[in-house]
N, C-alpha and C positions, 0 to 999 in steps of 0.2 A: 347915593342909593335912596330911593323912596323909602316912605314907612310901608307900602304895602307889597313888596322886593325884601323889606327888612321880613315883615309879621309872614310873610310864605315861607322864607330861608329858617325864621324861628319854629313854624310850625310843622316842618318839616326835619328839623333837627329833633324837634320833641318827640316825635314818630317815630323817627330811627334808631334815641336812645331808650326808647321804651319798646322796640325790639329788640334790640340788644340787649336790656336789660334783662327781660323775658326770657331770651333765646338762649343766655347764659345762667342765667337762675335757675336750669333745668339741666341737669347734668347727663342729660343724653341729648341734647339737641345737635340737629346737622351743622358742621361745619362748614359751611359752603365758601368756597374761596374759586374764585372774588365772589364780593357778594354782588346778589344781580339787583336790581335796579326795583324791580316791585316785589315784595315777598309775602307770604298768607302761609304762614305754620302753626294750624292749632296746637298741635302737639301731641295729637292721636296720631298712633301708625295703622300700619297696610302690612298682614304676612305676607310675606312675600316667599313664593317656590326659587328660592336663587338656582337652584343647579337647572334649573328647567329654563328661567326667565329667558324668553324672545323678543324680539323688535320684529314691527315687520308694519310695511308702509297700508293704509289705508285703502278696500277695496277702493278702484277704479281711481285711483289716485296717482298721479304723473311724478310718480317718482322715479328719475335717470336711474341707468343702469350704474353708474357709478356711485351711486348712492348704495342700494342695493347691498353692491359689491362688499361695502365697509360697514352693514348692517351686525353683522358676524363678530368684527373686533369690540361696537360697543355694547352688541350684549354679554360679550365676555367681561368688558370692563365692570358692568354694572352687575353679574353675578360674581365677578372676584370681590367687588365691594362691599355688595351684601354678605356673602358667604365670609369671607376669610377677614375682613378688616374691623375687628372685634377689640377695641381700647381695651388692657387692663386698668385703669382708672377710672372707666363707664361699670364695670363689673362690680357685686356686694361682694361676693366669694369667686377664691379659685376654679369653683369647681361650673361656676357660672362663664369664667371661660372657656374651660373646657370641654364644656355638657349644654351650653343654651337650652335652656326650657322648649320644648315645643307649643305651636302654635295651634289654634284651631278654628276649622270653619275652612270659609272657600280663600285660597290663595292667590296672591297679584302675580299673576306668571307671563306678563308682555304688556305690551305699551303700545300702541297705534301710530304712526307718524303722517301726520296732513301736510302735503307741500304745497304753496300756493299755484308753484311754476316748474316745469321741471327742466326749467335751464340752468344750467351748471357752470357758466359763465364765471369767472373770479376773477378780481380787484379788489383795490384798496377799497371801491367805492358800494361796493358787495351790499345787500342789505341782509346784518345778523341778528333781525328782531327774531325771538322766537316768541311763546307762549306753552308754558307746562301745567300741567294738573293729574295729581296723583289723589286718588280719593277710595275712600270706603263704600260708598253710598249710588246709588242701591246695590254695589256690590261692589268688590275690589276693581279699580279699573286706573288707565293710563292713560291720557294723550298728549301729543304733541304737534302744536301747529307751528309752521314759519314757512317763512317766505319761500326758501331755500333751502337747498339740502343742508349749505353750511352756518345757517340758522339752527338746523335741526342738530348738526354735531354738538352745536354749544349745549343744546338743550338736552342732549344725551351724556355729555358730561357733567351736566348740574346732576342729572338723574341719579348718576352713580352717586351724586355727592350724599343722597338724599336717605343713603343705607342708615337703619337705627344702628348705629355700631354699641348698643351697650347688649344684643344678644346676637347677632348675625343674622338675624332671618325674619327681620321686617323692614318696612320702609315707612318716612313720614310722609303724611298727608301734608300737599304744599298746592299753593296756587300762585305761580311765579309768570310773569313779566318782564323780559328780559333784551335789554340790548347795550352794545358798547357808549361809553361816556365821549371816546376817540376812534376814529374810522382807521387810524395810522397806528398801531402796536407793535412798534420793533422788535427785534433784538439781535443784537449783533452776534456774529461768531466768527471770528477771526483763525482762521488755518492754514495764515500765509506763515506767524510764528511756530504754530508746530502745527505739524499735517494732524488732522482728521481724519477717519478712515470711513466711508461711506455710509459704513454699517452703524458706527458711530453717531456719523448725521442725523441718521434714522430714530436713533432713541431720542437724542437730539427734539426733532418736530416732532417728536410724541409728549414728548411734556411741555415744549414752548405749547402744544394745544389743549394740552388740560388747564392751561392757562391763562387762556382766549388771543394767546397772541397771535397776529395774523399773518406779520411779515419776518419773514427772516433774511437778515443784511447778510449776506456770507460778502466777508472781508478774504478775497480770493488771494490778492497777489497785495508784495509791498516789498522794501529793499532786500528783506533777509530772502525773501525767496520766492518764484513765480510757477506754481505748481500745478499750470491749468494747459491743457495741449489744445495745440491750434494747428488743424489739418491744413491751416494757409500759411502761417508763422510757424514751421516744425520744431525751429533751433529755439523758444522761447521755455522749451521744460530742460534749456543747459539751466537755466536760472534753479528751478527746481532742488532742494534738499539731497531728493537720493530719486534714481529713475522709477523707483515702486508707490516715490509721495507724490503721484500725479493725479489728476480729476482729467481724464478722459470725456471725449464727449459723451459717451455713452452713460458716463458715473453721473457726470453735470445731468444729464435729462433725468435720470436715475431719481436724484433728488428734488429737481423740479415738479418730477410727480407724485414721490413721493407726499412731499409737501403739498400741494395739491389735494389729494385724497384727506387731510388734515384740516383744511381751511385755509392754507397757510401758500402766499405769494413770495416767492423768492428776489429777491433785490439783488445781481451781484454790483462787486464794486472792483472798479482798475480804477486804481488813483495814476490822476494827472496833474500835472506834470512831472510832482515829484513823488516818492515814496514810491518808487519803481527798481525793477528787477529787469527793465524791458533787455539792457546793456547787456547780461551774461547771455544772449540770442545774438542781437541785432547791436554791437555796440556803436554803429554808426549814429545811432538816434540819440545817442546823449551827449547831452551838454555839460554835466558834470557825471559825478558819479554816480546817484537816483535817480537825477532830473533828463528831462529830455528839454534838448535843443528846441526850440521856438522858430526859431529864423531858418532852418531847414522844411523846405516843399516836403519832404519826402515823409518828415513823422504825420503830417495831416493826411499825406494818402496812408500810411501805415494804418494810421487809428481808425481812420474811414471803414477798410478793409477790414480790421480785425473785430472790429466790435461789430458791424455787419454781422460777424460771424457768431459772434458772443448773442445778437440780438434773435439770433435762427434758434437760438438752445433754451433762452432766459427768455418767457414770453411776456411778464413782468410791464407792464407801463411805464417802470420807471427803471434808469439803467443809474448808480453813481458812480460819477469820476471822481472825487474825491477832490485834490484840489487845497489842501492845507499845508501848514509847516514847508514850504518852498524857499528855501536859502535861494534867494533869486541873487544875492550879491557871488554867489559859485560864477553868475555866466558871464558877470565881466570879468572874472579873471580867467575864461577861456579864450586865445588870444582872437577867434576865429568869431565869438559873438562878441566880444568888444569892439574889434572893425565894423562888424555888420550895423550893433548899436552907433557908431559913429554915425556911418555912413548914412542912416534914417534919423539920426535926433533925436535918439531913444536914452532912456535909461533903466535899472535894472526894473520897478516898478511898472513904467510904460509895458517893458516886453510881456511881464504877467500877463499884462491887459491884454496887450496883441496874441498873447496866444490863445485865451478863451474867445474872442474876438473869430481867431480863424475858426478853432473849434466851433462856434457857434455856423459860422457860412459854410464850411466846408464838410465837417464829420458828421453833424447831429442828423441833417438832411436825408442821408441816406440809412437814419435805424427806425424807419417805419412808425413818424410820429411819437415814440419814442421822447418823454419827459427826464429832466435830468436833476440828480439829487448833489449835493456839492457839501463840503463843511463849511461853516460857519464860527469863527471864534471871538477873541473879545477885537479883534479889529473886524473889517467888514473886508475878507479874505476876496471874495471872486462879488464884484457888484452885478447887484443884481441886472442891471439895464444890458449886460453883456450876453446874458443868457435866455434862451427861447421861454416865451412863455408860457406857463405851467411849470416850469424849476421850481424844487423848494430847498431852501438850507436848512442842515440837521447843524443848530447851534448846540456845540459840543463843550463848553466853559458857561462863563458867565451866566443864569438865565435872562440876566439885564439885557443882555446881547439878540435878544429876541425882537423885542420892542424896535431898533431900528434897523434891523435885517427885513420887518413886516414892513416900515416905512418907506423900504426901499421897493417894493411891490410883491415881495417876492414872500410865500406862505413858508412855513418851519419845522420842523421836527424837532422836538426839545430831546437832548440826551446828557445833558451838562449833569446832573445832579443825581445818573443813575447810571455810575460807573463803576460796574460790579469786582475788577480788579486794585479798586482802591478802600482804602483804610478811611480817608480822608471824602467826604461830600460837599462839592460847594451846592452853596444852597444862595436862595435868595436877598439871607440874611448875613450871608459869607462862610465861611466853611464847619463843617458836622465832622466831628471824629469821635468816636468812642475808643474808652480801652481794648473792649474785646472787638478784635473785627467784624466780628459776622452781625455786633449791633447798631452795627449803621444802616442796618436795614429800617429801624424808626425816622433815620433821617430826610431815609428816601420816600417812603410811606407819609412822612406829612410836608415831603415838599408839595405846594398848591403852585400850575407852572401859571394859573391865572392871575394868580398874584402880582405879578411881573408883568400883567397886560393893562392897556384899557380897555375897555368892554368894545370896545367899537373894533377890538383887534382880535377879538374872541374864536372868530370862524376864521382867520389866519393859520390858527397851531394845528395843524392836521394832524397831530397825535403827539407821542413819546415813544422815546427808544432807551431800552438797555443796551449796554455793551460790556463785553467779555474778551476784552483785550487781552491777547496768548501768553506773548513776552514770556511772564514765566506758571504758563500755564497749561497744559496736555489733558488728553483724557484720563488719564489717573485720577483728577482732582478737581475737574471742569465741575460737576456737579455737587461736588462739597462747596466750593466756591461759588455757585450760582442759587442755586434753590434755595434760601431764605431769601435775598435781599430781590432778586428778578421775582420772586412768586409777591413781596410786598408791591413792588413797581405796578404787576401786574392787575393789583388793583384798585391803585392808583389810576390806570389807564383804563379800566373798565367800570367801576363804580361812581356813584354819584359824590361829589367832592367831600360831602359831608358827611361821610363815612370815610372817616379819618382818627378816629379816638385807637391810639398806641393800646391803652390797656386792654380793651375790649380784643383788638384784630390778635395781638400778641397768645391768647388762650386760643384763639381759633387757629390761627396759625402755625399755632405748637402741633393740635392737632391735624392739620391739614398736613405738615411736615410730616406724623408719624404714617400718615396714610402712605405719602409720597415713599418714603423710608418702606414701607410693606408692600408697594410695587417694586422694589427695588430699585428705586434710586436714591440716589446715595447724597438724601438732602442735607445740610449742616443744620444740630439743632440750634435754636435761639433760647433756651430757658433750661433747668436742669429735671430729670424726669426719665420717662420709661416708657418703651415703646418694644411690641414685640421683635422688631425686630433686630434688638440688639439681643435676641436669644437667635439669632439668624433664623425666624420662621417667616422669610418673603416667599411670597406666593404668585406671582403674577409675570 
């Protein structure tokens, strides 16, 4: 590293800790989570009219009707904010919860939105810069530029962040600069272990986007159960739990667009070859009990056809087959793939190979260009050279295991270190555990997945992924177990590396938590404390 790489990273770090220091020396300052990339908080507010407060796009400005359309949900967000999300800790007295002081003069009652383009287009490769400015001068006012409308979501969710919560009915003066650290922001949900229910989903990519994250993995299908209908495969919901835990096509689009109106791109995933359910349908296709048979013609027209089908619902760029944990030693002892293996010269590794081999000439061709996402672990699971270009692995272990997955040509997803069902973090240094579960959320917060690179391998990691592996998990409890340690990841994934100090994010945090807790969701705390709505007053 140069001295003048060194003296920017130091000058830079000095900037941020003397915002922070500021920003926390002031005991009403915003909590913004994540924090965005440029920030300008004098520390004067803006009264702000909450019950009244409107968004509404810039005359003569090409903003999509679908944009429009969801102008409505974030001016509610951002007058529930203002209005109701009043810390008793920001308060002197009771009664200053109760009563806020009135404000006076002229009131900030909307906010302008500028869009540069009014294409609505989404991908991973989306551009989310925005630009916000909330100011007093020469009179209370609001704007917000970006590129896009899903630029402009982000910067509607800072806005709400931006409520003075120590009286409810003003807002800070901020001049913010804003856009993601990674183009790639996961997060897994898996509802092959216990079904989801659409509506579920739905609350679901309403907070993975107060979040910034932009993709969401839905882990469809796996052994315990295959819970997705397919008007060409009928017999594949025998797999299915109960006939009512099914995702129809009609649900699948459901959430696609959902998510969509969000920011937010849907990834599904049919793991292949093994961690399948295909058998309780179609038992002809397997070679053992998960896995499917290789050396049968008939699974590559299977997969061909079905995912076709899967690719008309999921408009997504990128499709994952998954591709891990494969007891490949199951298919010689099927007696029918050990002949076949004789008879070619194969053994139980070679056949792996030959299957993603066919997968690559035979299935991928016909899912309309269509990139493909694969795991990655501490061995090198599916090589890269087998698979079309554009593939990227989500390495799910080791982050060591990143470095020559990149080697291999093939770009990454890191998820190893932000596995929200475990107790345990492996990290770069080897594994994070705390006593209390829910604090391994510092773990994940100061993993750096650059750390683990060489710079020349930097534009390789197309982002980071949480995951929220089922197993023994349902909606009961999904967001007590998510929402500390995914909201730390989350800004990890969005923020500049060096906004990493535990103490400092841990007080904002707390707070950003009781917010989350006062829309009612039902985040786990990280520190001991008070928040309204353990007197159950959520509002939102």
């Amino acid at each position: 590293m140069t001295r003048a790489v060194m003296a920017n990273r130091s000058a830079l770090a000095v900037a941020l800790l003397a915002l922070a220091a500021a920003t926390t020396a002031r005991a009403h300052s915003p909590a913004l989570w994540p924090w965005p990339q440029t920030v300008s908080i004098p520390g004067d507010t803006v009264p702000i009219d909450a019950a009244g407060f409107e968004l509404a796009c810039e005359v003569n400005n090409p903003c999509p009707a679908k944009f429009r359309y969801q102008l409505d949900y974030y001016a509610k967000l951002v007058q529930h904010s203002c209005a109701n999300l009043v810390y008793p800790g920001n308060a002197t007295t009771a009664s200053d919860v109760n009563n806020p002081s009135s404000g006076s003069g002229s009131l900030l009652n909307s906010c302008t939105v500028q869009l540069a383009t009014s294409d609505d287009t989404l991908s991973v490769d989306t551009n989310q810069t925005y630009r916000l400015t909330v100011a007093s001068q020469p009179y209370p006012n609001c704007k917000i530029e970006a590129d896009n409308m899903y630029g402009a979501y982000y910067a509607l969710t800072t806005l709400a962040q931006l409520c003075d919560t120590s009286d409810g009915k003003s807002m800070y003066e901020a001049e913010i600069t804003d856009f993601p650290r990674f183009k790639f922001r996961g997060f897994l949900v898996d509802s092959a272990r216990h079904f989801l229910p659409v509506t579920y989903l739905r609350r679901v990519i309403d907070v993975m986007a107060l979040h910034r994250y932009n993709v969401l993995h839905w882990h469809l299908v796996d052994s315990e159960s295959f819970p997705v209908e397919s008007k060409t495969f009928p017999d594949l919901v025998k797999g299915a739990f109960h006939p009512k835990a099914v995702y129809s096509r009609d649900d699948m689009v459901a959430v696609v667009d959902y998510a969509a109106s969000r920011g937010i791109t849907v990834v599904p995933e049919f793991d292949v070859p093994g961690h399948g359910s295909w058998g309780a349908g179609y038992p002809d296709l397997m070679g053992c009990e998960d896995v499917l048979d290789p050396t049968k013609p008939e699974v590559y027209t299977f997969l061909k056809t079905f995912l076709q089908e899967m690719a008309s619902i999921f408009p997504s760029e990128y499709i994952f087959l998954g591709g891990d944990e494969v007891d490949s030693s199951c298919w010689s002892k099927n007696p029918s793939i050990a002949q076949w293996l004789s008879q070619h010269n194969m053994n139980d590794t070679q056949l792996f190979d030959y299957f993603w081999t066919q997968v690559t000439s035979q299935v991928l061709p016909g899912l309309q260009g269509r990139k493909v996402g694969v795991w990655q672990s501490n061995k090198l699971d599916i090589k890269p050279s087998l698979l079309p270009e554009g593939s990227y692995g989500n390495v799910w272990q080791d982050p060591k295991m990143m470095s020559p997955v990149i080697q291999g040509g093939m770009p990454v997803v890191f998820s190893g270190s932000y596995y929200l069902d475990q107790q345990s973090t492996i990290t770069g240094s080897g594994p994070c555990k705390d006593y209390a579960w829910q604090q391994t959320w510092k773990c994940m917060y100061q993993e750096e997945p650059f750390d683990q690179l060489d710079p020349s391998q930097y534009n390789m990691l197309l982002g980071l992924m949480t995951a929220m592996w089922a197993e023994g998990v349902n909606e009961l409890d999904f967001e007590t177990r998510v929402w500390a340690k995914a909201a730390a990841v989350a800004e990890r994934m969005w923020s500049r590396s060096i906004v990493n100090d535990v103490v400092e994010a841990q007080a904002r945090l707390d707070r950003h938590i009781c917010r989350l807790n006062m829309m009612g969701v039902r985040a786990g705390p990280i520190i001991p404390g008070f928040c309204l709505s353990d007197l159950d007053e959520t509002t939102f």
